[in-house]
N, C-alpha and C positions, 0 to 999 in steps of 0.2 A: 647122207646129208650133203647136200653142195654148198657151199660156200663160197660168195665172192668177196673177196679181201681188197679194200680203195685205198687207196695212199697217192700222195705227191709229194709231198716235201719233205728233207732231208731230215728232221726228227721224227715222222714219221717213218717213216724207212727205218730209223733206227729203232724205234719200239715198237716197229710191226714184226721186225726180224728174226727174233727168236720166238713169237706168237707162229708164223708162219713156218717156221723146220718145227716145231710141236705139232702145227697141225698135217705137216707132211708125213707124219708119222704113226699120225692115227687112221687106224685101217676103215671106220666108217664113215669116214669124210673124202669129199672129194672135192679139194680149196683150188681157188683159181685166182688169181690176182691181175687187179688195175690197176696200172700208174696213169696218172694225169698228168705230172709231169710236171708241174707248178713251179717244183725249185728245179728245172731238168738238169743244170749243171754240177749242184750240190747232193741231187738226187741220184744219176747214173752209177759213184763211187762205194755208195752203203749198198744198191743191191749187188754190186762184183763179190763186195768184200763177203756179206750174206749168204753169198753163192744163188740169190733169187734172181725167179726169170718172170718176166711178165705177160701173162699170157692177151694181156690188151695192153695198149697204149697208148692215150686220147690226146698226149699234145698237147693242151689245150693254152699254151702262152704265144701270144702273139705280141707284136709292138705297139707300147700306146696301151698296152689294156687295163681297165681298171676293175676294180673291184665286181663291180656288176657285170661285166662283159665275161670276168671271168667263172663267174660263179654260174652264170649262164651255158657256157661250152661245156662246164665239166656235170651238170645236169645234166642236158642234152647226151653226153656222150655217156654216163653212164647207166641213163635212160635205155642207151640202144645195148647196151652190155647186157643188162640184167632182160631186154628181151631175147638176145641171142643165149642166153649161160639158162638162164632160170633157174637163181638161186632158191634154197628155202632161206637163208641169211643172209646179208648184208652186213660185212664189220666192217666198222671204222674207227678211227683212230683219233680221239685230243678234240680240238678245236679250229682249224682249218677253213678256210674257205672252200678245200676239197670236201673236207671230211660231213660240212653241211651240207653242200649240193647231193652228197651224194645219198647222204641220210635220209635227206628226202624224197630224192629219186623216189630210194626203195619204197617210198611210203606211201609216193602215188599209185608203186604198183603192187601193194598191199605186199610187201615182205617186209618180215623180220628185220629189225636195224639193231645189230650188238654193238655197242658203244665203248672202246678200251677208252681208258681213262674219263672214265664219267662222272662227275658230282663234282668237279673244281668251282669255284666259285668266288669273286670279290665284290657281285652286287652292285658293281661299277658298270652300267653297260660304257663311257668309254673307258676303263680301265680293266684290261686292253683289250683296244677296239684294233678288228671286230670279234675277235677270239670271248669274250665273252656272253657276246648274244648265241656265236655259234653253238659253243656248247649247250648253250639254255635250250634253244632249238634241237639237239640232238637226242638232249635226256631228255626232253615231253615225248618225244614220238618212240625212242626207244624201247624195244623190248625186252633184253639184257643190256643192264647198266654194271658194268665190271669197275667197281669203286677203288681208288687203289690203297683208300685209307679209310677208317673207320669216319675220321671228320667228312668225308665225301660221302661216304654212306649218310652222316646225318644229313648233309645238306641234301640229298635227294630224297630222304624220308621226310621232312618238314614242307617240301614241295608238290607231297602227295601227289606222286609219278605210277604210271602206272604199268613200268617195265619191274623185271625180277631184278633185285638189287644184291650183288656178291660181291663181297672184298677180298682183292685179288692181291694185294701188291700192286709194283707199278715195272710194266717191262721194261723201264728201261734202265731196271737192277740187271734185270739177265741179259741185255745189250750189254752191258756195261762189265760183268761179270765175264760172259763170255770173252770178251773184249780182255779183260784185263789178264786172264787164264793163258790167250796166245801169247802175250808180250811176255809173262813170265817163263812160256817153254818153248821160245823161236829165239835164239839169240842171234840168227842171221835177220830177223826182223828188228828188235832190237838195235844192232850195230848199223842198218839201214838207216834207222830214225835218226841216229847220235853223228848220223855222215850228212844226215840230210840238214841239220840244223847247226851247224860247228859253232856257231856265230853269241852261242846258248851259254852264258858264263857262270860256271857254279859258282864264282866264288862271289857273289850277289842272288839276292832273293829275287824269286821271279814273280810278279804282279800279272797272271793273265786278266784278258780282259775280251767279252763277247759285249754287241749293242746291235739291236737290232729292231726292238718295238716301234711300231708304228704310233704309241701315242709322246715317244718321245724326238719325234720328228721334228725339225726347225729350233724352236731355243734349246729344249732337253737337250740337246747331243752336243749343242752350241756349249752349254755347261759341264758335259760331261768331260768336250777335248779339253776345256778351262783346267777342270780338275788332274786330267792326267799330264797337263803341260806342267801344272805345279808338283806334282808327285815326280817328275821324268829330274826333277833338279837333284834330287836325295842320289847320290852314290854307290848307295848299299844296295840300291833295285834294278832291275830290268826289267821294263815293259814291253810286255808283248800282246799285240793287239789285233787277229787276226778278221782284217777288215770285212763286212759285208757285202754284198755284190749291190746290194739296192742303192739305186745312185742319190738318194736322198739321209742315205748314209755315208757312202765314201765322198762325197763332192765335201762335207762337213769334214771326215778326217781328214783327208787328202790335205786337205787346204789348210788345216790347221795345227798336224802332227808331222807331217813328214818332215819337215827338216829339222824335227830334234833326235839329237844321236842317240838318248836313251829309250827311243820307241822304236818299235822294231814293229813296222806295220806290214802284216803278210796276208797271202791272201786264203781265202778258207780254205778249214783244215780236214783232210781225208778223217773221217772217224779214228781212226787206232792212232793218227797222229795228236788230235785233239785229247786224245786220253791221256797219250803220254805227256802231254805240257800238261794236262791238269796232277799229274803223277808229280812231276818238277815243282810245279806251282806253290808257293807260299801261302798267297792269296789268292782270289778269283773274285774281280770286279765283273756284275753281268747285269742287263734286263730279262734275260732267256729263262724262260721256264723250267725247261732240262738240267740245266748245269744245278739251278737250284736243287734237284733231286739227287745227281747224279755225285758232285763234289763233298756232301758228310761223307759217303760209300769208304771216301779217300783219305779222309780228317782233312781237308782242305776248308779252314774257314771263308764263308762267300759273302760280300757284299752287294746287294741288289739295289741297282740304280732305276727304282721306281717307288712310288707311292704307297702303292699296295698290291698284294700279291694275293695270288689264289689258295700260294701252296703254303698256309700256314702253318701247319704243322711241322716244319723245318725253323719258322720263327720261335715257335713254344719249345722246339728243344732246343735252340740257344746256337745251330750251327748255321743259321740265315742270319742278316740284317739288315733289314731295310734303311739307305740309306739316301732314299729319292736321287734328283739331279741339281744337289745344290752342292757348287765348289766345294766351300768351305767344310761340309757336312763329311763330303767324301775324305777328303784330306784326312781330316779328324781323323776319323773311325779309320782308316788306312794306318795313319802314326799310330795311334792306340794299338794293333796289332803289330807295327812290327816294333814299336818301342818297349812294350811291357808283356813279359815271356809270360807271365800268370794268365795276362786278359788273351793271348795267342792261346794258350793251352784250354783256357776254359771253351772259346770258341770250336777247337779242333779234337775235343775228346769225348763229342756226342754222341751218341746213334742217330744212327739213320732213320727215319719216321716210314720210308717207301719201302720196306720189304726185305724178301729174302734170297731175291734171282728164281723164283720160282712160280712168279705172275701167270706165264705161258702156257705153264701145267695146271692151273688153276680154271684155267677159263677153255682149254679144251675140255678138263673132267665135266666144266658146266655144262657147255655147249652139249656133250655127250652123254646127260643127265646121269652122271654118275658122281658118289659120294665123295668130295674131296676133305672133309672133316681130317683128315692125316695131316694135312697140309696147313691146320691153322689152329690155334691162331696162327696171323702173318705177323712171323717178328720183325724186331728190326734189324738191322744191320749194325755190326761194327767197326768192319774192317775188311773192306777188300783184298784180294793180293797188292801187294809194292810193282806194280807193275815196274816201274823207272828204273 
């Protein structure tokens, strides 16, 4: 079976990673992988660390380019891929700008489109835009829909889709696992990170902090530095706020957090280093999709600085909460956690809704129409390694 694997951007990368060494490893496949290059500078770092090589590389970011221009190059170019490769699959990844052009590609040229992370949903087409129509777009046309939770399975069966729909977990447990596995048996990795960051003060809670939605562009973020400029005054915290590269994000921080001492604005973080501040982390203030998955693994309570989310099932077991981008709102729920050790512990002692590190294995068995019934149900998680 051939297999062309699309990805660009640096979450992607990371939850294509351990899907892609699974499928290096199965002898009836023969997997090939796109980058597009979307995030290219955030992107380059996860495939080193991955140890992935990319067998195409379409480039497709130029200056000035929006939305449509982009979505445009990375059709085109992997248009010309899937003529030269001749997959019988097409997998992709989430909801992307990549991950659509290319979904479709395949669909003009009548291939199979597997879809990891399939059935998300808020029903919002702008919330968040454009990540929600893409997906909508990915699971009609798809033919393996790889669910990473029973709620996404419903939400693809009440849509009456006409791809085969399996509940995998979500990779970016065994990104994440992986990940957490080196930190606990490399302690020359380890004592790198703890040299790389000195500035990092235990004896204060540390408040991470990701922002990056496009729907909270202009006042949202305007709100959000409001909120961490009143959090930066409390004593007891450190903020750390590893800035985005999109200048309709950092022109917002820049302008309104860097001269207070208790923020510590850096710039993005290599994957393993990102893990270990969620390791340290107290709290985790975010709009990112990911970290919402990825911080129960950890017992890190997360606040999400948005309206509404796709990934509910982190909300119903009590370790999300939504806490949009209103000052006041943030503040709250922030003191509520670090003032009352009860309302901290109820927050940080759930399971994980996404799985068991074992997503990868699930969706090669499928792909390779063999029985993976061993594998499931897909539990949840409790506890990661302490990476830290």
């Amino acid at each position: 079976m051939k297999v062309l694997s699309v990805f660009g951007t640096r979450p992607e990368a990371i939850k294509m990673a351990p899907l892609m060494q699974a499928l290096s490893l199965e002898p009836t496949i023969q997997n090939r992988i796109c980058v597009t290059g979307q995030h290219r500078q955030m992107l380059d770092p996860v495939m080193a660390l991955f140890k992935l090589r990319a067998d195409h590389d379409l480039n497709v970011m130029v200056p000035g380019q929006g939305l449509n221009g982009l979505y445009t190059r990375v059709m085109n170019g992997v248009d010309r891929v899937i003529e030269e490769d001749r997959p019988d699959i097409v997998l992709v990844h989430g909801d992307t700008s990549t991950a659509n052009a290319s979904a479709v590609a395949a669909f003009h040229q009548r291939v199979k489109v597997g879809h990891v992370e399939a059935g998300l949903r808020t029903y919002d087409l702008k919330q968040p835009f454009p990540e929600e129509m893409n997906r909508r777009v990915i699971d009609t046309i798809g033919h393996w829909l790889f669910a990473p939770t029973q709620t996404s399975k419903q939400n693809l069966m009440q849509e009456n889709l006409g791809g085969r729909i399996l509940v995998t977990g979500n990779t970016v447990i065994d990104a994440l696992d992986l990940t957490c596995r080196t930190l606990e048996i490399d302690p020359v990795l380890k004592a790198a990170l703890s040299n790389r960051y000195p500035w990092v003060d235990d004896t204060r809670r540390l408040v991470l902090v990701t922002g990056h939605r496009r729907e909270n562009f202009g006042d949202g973020f305007e709100q959000i530095c409001e909120a961490l400029e009143l959090l930066s005054r409390r004593t007891d915290i450190q903020i750390v706020y590893p800035v985005h590269m999109n200048p309709e994000v950092r022109s917002v921080v820049e302008r309104t957090l860097s001269h207070l001492e208790n923020i510590h604005l850096i710039a993005p973080l290599a994957y393993p280093d990102f893990v270990w501040f969620m390791c340290r982390a107290h709290i985790i203030l975010t709009d990112s999709g990911g970290v919402q998955e990825e911080a129960p693994s950890l017992g890190k309570p997360v606040l999400v600085m948005r309206n509404v989310t796709e990934r509910p099932e982190a909300v119903e077991a009590g370790t999300v909460t939504l806490v949009g981008t209103d000052p006041i709102r943030i503040v709250k729920e922030v003191a509520a956690l670090l003032d009352h050790a009860e309302h901290y512990a109820a927050a940080s002692g759930k399971l994980n809704p996404y799985g068991d590190g074992r997503a990868a294995e699930r969706i090669v068995a499928a792909l390779c129409e063999r029985d993976f019934s061993e594998f499931n149900p897909v539990p949840a998680f409790s506890r990661l390694a302490a990476a830290a």
